[in-house]
Every structure is written in C-alpha cells, then in structure tokens.
MDTraj code that builds the backbone (N, CA, C; nanometers):
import mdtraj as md
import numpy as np

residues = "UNK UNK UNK UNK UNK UNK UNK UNK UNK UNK UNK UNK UNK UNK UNK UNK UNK UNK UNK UNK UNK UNK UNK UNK UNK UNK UNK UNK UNK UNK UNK UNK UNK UNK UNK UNK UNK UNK UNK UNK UNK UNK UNK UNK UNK UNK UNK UNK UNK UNK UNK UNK UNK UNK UNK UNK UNK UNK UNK UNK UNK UNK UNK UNK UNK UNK UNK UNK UNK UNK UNK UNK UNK UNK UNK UNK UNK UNK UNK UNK UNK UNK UNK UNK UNK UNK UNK UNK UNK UNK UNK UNK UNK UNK UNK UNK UNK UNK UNK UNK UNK UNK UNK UNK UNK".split()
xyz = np.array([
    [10.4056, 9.7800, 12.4773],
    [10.3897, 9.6643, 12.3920],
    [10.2816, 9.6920, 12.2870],
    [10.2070, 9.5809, 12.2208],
    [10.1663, 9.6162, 12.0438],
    [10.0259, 9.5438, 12.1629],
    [9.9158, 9.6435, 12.0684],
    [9.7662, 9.6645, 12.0910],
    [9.7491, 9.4836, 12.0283],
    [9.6228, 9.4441, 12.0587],
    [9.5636, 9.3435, 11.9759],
    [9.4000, 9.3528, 12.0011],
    [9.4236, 9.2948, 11.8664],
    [9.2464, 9.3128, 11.8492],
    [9.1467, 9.1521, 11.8501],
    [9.0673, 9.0975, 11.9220],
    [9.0084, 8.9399, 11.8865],
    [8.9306, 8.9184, 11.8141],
    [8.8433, 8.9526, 11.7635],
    [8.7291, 8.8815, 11.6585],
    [8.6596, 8.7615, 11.6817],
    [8.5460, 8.7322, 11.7659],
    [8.4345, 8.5974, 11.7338],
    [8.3485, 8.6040, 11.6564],
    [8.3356, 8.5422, 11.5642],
    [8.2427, 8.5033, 11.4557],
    [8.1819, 8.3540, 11.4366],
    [8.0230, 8.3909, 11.4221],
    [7.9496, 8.2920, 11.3950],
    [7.9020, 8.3005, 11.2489],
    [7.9856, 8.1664, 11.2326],
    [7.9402, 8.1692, 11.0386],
    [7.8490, 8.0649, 11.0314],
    [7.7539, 8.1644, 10.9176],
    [7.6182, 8.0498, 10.8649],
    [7.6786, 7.9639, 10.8221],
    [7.5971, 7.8333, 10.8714],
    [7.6343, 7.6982, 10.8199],
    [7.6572, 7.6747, 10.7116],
    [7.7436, 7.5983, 10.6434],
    [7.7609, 7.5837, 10.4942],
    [7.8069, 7.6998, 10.4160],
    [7.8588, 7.7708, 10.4855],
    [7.9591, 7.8500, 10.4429],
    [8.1171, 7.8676, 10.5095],
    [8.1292, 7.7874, 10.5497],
    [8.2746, 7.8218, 10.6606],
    [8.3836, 7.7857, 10.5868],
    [8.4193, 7.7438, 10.4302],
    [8.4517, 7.7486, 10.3791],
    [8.5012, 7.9035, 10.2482],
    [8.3911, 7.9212, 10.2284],
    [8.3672, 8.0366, 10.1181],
    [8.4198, 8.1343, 10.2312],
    [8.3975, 8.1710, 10.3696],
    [8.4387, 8.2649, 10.4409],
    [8.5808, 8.2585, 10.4720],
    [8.6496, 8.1298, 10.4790],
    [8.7708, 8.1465, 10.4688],
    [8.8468, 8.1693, 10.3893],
    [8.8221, 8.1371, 10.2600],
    [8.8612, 8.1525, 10.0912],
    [8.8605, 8.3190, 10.0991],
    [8.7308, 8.3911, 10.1453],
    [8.7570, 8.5436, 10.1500],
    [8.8523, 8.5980, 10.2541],
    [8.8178, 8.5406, 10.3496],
    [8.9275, 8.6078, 10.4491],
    [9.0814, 8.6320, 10.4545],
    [9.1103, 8.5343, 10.3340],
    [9.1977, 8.4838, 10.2724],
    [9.2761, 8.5913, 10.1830],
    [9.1772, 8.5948, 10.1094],
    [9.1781, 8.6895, 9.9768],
    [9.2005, 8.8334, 10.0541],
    [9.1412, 8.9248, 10.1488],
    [9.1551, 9.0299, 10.1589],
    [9.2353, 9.0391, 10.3142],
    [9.2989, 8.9317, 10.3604],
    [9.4057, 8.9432, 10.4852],
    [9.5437, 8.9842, 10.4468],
    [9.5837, 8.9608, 10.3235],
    [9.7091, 9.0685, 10.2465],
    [9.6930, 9.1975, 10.2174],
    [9.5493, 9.2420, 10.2528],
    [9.5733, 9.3804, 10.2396],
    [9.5857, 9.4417, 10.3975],
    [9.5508, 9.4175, 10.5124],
    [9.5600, 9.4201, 10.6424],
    [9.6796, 9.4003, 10.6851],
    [9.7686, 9.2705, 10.6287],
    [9.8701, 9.2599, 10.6820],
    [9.9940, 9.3543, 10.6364],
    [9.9392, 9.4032, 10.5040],
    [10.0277, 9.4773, 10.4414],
    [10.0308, 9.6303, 10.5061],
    [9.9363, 9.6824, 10.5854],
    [9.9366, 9.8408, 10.6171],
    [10.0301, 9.7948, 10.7551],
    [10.1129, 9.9371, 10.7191],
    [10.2159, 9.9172, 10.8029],
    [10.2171, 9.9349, 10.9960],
    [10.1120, 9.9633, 11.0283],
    [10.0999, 9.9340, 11.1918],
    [10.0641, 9.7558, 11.2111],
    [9.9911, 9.7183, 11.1209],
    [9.9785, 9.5988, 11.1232],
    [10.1102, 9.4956, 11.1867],
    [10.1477, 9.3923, 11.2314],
    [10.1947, 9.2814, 11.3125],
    [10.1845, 9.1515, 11.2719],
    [10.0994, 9.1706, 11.2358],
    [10.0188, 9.0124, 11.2035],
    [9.8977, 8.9871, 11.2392],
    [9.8195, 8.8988, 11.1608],
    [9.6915, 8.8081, 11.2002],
    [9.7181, 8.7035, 11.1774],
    [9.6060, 8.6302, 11.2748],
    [9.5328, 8.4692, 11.2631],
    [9.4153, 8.5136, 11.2265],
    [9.3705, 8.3584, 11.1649],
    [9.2451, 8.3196, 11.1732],
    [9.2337, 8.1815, 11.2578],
    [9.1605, 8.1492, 11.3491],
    [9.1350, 7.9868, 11.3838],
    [8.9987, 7.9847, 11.3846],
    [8.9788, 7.8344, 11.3780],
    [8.8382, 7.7651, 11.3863],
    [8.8721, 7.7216, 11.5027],
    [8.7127, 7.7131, 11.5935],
    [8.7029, 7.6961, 11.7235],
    [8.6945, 7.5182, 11.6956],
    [8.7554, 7.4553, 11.8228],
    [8.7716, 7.3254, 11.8155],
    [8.6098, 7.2899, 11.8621],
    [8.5390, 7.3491, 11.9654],
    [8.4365, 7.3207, 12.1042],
    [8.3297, 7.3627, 12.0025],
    [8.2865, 7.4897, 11.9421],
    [8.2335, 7.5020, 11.8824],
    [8.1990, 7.5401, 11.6862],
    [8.0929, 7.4773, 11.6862],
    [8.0457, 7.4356, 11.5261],
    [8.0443, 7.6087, 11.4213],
    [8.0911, 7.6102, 11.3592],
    [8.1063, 7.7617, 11.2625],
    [8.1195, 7.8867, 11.3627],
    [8.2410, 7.8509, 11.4612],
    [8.2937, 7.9796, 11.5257],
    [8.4580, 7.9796, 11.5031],
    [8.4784, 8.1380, 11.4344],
    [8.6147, 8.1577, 11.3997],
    [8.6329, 8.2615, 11.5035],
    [8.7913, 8.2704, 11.5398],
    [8.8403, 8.3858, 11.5757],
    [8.9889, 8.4821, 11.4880],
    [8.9851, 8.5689, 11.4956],
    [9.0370, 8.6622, 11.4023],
    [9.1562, 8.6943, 11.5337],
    [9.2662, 8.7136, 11.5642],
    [9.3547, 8.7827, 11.5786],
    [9.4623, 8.8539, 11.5360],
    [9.4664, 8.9640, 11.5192],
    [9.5686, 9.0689, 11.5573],
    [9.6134, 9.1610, 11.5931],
    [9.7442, 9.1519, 11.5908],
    [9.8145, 9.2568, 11.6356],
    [9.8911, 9.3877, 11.5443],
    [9.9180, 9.4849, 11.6474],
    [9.8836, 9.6229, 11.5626],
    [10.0053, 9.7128, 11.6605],
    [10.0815, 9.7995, 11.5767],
    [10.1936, 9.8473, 11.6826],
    [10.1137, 9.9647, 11.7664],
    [10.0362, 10.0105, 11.7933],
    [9.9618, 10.0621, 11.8666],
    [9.8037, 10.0982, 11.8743],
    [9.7528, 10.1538, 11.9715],
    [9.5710, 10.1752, 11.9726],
    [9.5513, 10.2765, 11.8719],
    [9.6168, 10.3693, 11.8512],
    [9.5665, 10.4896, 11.7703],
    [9.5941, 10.4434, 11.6066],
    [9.6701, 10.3542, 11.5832],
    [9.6906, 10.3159, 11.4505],
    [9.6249, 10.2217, 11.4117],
    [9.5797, 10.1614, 11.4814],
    [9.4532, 10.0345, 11.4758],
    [9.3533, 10.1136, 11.4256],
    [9.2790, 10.2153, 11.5441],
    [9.1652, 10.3009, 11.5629],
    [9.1658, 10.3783, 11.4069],
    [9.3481, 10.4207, 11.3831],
    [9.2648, 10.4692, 11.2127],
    [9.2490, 10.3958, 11.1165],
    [9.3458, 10.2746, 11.1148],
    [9.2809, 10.1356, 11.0588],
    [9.1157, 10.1041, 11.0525],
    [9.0946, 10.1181, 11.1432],
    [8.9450, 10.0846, 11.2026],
    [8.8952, 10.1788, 11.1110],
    [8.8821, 10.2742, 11.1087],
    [8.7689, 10.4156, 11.0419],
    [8.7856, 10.4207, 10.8951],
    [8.9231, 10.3398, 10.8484],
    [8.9653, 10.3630, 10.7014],
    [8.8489, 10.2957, 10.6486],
    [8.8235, 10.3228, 10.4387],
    [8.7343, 10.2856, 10.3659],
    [8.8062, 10.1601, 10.3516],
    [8.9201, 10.1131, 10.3447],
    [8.9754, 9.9644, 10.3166],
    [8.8480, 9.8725, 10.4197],
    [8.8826, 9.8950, 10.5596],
    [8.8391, 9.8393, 10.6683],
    [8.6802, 9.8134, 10.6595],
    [8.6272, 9.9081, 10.5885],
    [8.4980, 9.9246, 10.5999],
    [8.4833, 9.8179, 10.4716],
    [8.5599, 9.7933, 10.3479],
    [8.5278, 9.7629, 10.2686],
    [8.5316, 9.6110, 10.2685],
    [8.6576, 9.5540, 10.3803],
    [8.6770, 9.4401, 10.3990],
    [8.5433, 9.3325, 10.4761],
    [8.4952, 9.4630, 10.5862],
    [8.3658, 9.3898, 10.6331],
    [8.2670, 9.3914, 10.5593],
    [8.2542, 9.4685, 10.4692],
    [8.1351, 9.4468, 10.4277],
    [8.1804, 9.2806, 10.3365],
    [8.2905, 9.2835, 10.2842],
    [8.2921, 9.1495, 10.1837],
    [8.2776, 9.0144, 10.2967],
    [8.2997, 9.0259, 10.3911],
    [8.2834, 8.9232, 10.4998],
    [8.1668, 8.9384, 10.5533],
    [8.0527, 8.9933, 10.5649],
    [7.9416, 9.0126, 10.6533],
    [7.8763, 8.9134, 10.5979],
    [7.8282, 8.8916, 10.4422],
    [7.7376, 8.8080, 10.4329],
    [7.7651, 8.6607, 10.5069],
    [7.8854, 8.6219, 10.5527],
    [7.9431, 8.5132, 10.6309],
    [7.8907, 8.4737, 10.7602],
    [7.8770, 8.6008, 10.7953],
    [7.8437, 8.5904, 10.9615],
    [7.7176, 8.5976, 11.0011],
    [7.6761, 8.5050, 11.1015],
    [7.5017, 8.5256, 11.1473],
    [7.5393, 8.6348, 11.2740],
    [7.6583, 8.6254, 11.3708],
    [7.6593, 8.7293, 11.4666],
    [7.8255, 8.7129, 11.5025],
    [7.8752, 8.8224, 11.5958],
    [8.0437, 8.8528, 11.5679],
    [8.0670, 8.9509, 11.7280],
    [8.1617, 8.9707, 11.7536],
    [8.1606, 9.0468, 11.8816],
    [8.3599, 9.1020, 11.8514],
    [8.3900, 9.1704, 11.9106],
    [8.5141, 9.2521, 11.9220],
    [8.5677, 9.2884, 12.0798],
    [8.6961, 9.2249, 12.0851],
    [8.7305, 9.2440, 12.2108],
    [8.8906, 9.3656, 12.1998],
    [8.9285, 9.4140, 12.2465],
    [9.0098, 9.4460, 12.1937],
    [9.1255, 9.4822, 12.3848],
    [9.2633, 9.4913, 12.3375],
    [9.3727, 9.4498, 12.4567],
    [9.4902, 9.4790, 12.4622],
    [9.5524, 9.5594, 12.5600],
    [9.7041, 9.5869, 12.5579],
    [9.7967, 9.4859, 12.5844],
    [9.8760, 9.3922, 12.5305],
    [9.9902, 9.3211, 12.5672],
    [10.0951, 9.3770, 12.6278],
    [10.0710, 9.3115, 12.7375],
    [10.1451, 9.3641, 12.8389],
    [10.2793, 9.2555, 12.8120],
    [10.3388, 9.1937, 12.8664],
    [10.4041, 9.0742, 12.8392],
    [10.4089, 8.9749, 12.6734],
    [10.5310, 8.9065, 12.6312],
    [10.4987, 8.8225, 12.5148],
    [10.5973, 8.7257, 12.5328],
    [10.6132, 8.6119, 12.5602],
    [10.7117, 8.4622, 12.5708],
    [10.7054, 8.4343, 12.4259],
    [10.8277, 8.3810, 12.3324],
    [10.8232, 8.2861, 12.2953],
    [10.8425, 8.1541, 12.3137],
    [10.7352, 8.0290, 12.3093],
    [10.7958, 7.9192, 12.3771],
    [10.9091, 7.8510, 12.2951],
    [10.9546, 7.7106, 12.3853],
    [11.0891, 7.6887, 12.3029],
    [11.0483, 7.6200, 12.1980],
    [10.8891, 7.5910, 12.1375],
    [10.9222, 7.5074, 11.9719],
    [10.9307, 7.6401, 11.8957],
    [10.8672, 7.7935, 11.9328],
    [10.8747, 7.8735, 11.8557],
    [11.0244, 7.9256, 11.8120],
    [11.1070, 7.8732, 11.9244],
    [11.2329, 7.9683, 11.9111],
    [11.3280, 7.8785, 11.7969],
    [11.3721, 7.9942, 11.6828],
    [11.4987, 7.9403, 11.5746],
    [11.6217, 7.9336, 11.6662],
    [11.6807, 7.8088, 11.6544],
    [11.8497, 7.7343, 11.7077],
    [11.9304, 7.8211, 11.6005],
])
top = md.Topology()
chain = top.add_chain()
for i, resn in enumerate(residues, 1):
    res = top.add_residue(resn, chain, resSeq=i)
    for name in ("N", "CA", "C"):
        top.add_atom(name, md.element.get_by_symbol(name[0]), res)
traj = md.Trajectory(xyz[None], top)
C-alpha cells in the first residue's frame, strides 16, 4: 500500500490565515510530483493554531527523495516563518475503506 506522511503544526497566533493562503499557493507543486497521492490540510477542532498536513505518497523511497529535493526544502522554508513548533510522523497503510458517502453510485 502508499506510504503517508502527518505533519503537526503550531502556528503563531494571528497568522493562521496567511499560513494557509501559503500552503495553498505551494501545495500544487507537491501534488503535482508524480509519487505524490494527495494532501490535506486540517485545522485542529480541540486545539487553537494547530494544523495537520497529510499525505500520501506511492512509496517510502519516493517520498524520502521528495524529502531531500531543493523544491521541498524550498517549500519549508516559505512556511517556517508560520510555525512556532511542528513534529513529523510518518506510516505504512496497511489497509484503506472507502466509506459509503465517499463511494460514486
């Protein structure tokens, strides 16, 4: 099954806006390299300026050169000034359901 990667981020206050407007702006270039799958972004319901980033990636080693590329490097740096602190989890999908509102009749 396809690797995924999580992302927690704590954005300085009064910016959780401007950080999404960027994340925005440079998530068509991520989604566009071709191991890519897809991303989210969500805002945490429980807590105040915490986002999480998900996606998925058709495998670990294509992520990993994702990861090392100058794009990648270039994307965090345009997002860092956003964040006061951030953590990375990363996970093999083993299993994937679609439920039935996801499924097209």
């Amino acid at each position: 099954m396809s690797f995924r990667v999580m992302l927690r981020m704590q954005i300085r206050p009064g910016m959780e806006q401007e950080f999404e407007q960027t994340w925005y702006e440079i998530g068509g270039e991520i989604t566009g390299h071709s191991a890519n799958l897809g991303q989210w972004l969500a805002k945490s319901a429980e807590e105040a300026g915490v986002y999480y980033v998900v996606s998925d990636w058709i495998d670990e080693p294509r992520f990993r050169g994702f990861e090392c590329s100058t794009g990648h490097r270039d994307h965090r740096a345009r997002l860092h000034p956003y964040r006061s602190s951030g953590s990375m989890t990363t996970m093999h999908v083993i299993f994937a359901m679609t439920g039935a509102g996801g499924r097209v009749s």
